[in-house]
C-alpha positions in Angstrom: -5.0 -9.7 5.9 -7.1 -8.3 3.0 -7.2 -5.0 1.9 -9.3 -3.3 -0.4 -8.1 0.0 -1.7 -9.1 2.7 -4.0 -6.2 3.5 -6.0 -5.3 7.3 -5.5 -4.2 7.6 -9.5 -6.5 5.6 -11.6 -10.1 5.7 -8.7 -10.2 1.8 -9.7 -10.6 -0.4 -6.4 -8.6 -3.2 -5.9 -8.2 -6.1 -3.2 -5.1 -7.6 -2.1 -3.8 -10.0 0.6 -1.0 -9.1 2.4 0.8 -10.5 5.2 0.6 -8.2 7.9 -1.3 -9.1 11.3 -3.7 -7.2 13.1 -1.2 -5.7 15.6 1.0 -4.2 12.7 -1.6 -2.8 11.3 -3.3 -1.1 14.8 0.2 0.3 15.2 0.4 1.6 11.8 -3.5 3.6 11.8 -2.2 4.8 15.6 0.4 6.9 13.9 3.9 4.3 13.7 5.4 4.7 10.7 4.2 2.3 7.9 7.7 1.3 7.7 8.6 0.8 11.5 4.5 -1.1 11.8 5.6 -3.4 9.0 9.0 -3.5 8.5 8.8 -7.0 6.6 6.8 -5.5 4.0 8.2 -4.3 0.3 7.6 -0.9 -1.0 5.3 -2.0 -3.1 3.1 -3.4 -0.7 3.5 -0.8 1.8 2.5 1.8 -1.3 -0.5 -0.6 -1.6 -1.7 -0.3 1.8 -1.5 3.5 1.9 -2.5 4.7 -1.4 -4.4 1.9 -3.3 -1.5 2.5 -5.8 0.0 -0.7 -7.9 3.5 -0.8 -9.0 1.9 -1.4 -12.8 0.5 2.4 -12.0 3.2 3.6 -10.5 5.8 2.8 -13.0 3.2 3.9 -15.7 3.2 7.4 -13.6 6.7 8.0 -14.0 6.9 6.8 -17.4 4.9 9.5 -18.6 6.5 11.8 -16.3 10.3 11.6 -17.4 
């Protein structure tokens, strides 16, 4: 599936395809947790889906908080 995401730290939109099928997703915006709806997923993907966030921003947010 393709998502399109506005990245919550950087406002820069970005698209990704992820495998996740229209039932994991229904079950996920219904109020399952992101975790339970897509289990399969990594972290980094999940982050994706929920936040816009990239694992390159991510890291580079910690970084400069430690």
């Amino acid at each position: 599936m393709q998502f399109i995401r506005k990245s919550m730290l950087s406002g820069v939109t970005r698209s990704r395809d992820i495998d996740v099928t229209e039932e994991e997703y229904d079950r996920w915006r219904s109020g399952v947790l992101i975790q339970r709806a897509m289990p399969h997923l990594s972290d980094v993907d999940r982050e994706f889906i929920m936040t816009g966030i990239t694992e390159e921003e991510w890291n580079a947010e910690m970084k400069e908080e430690v």
